[in-house]
Structure formats: C-alpha cells, structure tokens
N, C-alpha and C positions, 0 to 999 in steps of 0.2 A: 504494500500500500504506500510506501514510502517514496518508492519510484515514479518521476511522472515521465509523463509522454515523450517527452526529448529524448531522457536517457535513455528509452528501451530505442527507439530509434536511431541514436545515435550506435546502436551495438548491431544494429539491421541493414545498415543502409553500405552498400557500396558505391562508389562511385569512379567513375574513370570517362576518359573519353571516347564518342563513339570511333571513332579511328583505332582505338586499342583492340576494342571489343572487335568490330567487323575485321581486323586485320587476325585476331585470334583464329575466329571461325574459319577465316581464307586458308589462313598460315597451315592447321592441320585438316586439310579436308579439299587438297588438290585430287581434282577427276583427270589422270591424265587420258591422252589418246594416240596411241603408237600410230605414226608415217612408216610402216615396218618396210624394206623394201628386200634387206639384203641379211646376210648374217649379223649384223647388229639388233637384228629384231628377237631373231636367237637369242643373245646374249641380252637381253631386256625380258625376255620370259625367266631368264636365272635369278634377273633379280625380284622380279614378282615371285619367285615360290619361296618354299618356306625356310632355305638355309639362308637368304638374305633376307626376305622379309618385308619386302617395301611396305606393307601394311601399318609396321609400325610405325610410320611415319605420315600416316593420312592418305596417302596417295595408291589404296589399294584399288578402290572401284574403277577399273579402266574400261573407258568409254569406248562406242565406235560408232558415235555419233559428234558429230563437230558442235552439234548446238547444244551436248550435254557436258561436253569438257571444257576445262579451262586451261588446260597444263598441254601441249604439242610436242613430243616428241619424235623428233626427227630422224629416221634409224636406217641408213642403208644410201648406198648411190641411188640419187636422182638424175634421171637424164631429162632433156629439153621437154620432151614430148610427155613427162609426168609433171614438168612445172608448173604450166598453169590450171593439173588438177590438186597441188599441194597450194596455189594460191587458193584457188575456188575455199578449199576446204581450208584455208585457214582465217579466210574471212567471211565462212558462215559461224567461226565461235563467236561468242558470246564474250563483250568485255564484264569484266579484265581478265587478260590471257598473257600465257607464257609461252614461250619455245624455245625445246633444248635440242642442241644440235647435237646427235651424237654418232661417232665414229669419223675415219677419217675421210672417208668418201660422201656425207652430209656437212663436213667441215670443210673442206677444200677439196674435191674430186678425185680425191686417195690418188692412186696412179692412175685411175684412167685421165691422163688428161689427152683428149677427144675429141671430136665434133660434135657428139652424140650426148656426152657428158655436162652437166652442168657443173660448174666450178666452185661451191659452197650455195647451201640453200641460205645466207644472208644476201645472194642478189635479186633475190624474187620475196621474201619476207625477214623480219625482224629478226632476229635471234636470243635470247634473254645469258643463255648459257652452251658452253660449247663442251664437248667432251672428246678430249682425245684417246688414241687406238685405233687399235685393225684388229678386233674390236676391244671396246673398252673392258675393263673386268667389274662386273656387278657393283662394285668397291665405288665406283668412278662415279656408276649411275646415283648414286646414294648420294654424296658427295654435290652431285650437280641437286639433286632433290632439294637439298639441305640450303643451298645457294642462293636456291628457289624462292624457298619459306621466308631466308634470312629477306628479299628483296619484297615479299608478301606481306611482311609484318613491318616492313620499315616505310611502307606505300601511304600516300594521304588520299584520302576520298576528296579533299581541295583541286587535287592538281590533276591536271587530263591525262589519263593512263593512255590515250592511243597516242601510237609514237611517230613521230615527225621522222618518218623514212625518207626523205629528200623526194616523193613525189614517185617511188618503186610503187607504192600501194595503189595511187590512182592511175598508174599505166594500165 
C-alpha cells in the first residue's frame, strides 16, 4: 500500500529507441535467398546444416522467393545472359536488403575471364559483402552473416537504405 503508481512503473517500463528495437528484430531474423549457380551453392548448403549451423544466427528460413527475402546471396559464376535475371530478381526484394557476394567467380569472374562471363556481380547490383575462395569454407559464410547483422543493427530508419549505384540500377 505504501507504493504509489510511479514507482511500480518506474520498475515496468523500458524504454529505448525505435531504431534499437526495429534494428534488433532485423539484426537476428535475416531471410536469406541463394543466387546458387555453381559449387559455391554447394558449399552454402554446409553451412545451413547442422555442423555449422546458420540457424543460430537468425538467418535459417531460406527463401526462394525474392519478395520474401531480404539477405541475397550471390553463389556461383554468373555469365551475361543470367544478368539481367539476377537484376530482375534482385529488384523484386523488398527494402531493406542485403547482398553477399560469395566465391571467386561472383566476386571477380574466378578464371573465367571471357566473353561469356561476367566480371563480378557488383557491375549489375550492389554488393553489401564479398566472400573470398574457390569456394569459400562455411567458416567465411558465417563471418560475412555476422558482417551482415553488424551493418543491420548499426542502420537508421532516418537515412535512405537504397543505394546510390551511380545510375547501374536505373539502366
């Protein structure tokens, strides 16, 4: 009876900003969705089972719809004639989105370099994170995950998350 209304409140109440909050939920609770093309897509199934684990890091439900993900993973050589279906699909996500480049032939066009090849998938979309190898070790993929989160949780809902690609986006 002694206690009045403030102080029970005062032992109830949290507070923080909503940028904290909505970047928590972001932070563990990436949908990715594999661009699998080549043996990196392989090496991306190791890391979703259960000796690596991706789950424990938010990022298990992998999507294969571009409008249910927000995480792009880039996994395999991409040549010309798949590019502008890896634009298509990666500007039907939903903002705010990420993409991680992984392997050496989504990073720079491993050894093929070709007619036929395209030369890193940052010249037709964004990139948020790259991952090196021929292919990377599960280890790497985790690693970029984490990279991820860290760029997820440190985001403001103030500032325009789509990125000023010099005008690649509206080609």
């Amino acid at each position: 009876m002694g206690l009045g209304v403030s102080t029970n409140l005062e032992n109830s109440i949290v507070t923080t900003r909503l940028d904290h909050a909505v970047n928590w939920g972001r932070t563990y609770s990436l949908w990715p969705m594999v661009f699998g093309t080549a043996c990196c897509a392989i090496e991306f199934m190791a890391a979703a089972g259960s000796r690596y684990d991706l789950s424990r890091f938010g990022a298990e439900v992998v999507r294969f719809s571009p409008r249910q993900a927000d995480l792009m993973i880039v996994a395999g050589t991409i040549s010309y004639k798949q590019a502008p279906i890896l634009k298509k699909i990666y500007e039907q996500m939903c903002e705010p989105k990420w993409v991680i480049s992984m392997g050496a032939c989504a990073c720079s066009g491993g050894f093929y370099d070709n007619y036929t090849t395209l030369q890193g998938i940052d010249q037709i979309i964004p990139v948020d994170e790259y991952i090196a190898g021929c292919p990377p070790r599960p280890e790497a993929i985790l690693d970029a995950i984490m990279r991820i989160q860290e760029k997820v949780n440190n985001e403001s809902m103030k500032t325009n998350r789509i990125k000023d690609f010099k005008g690649i986006l509206d080609a």
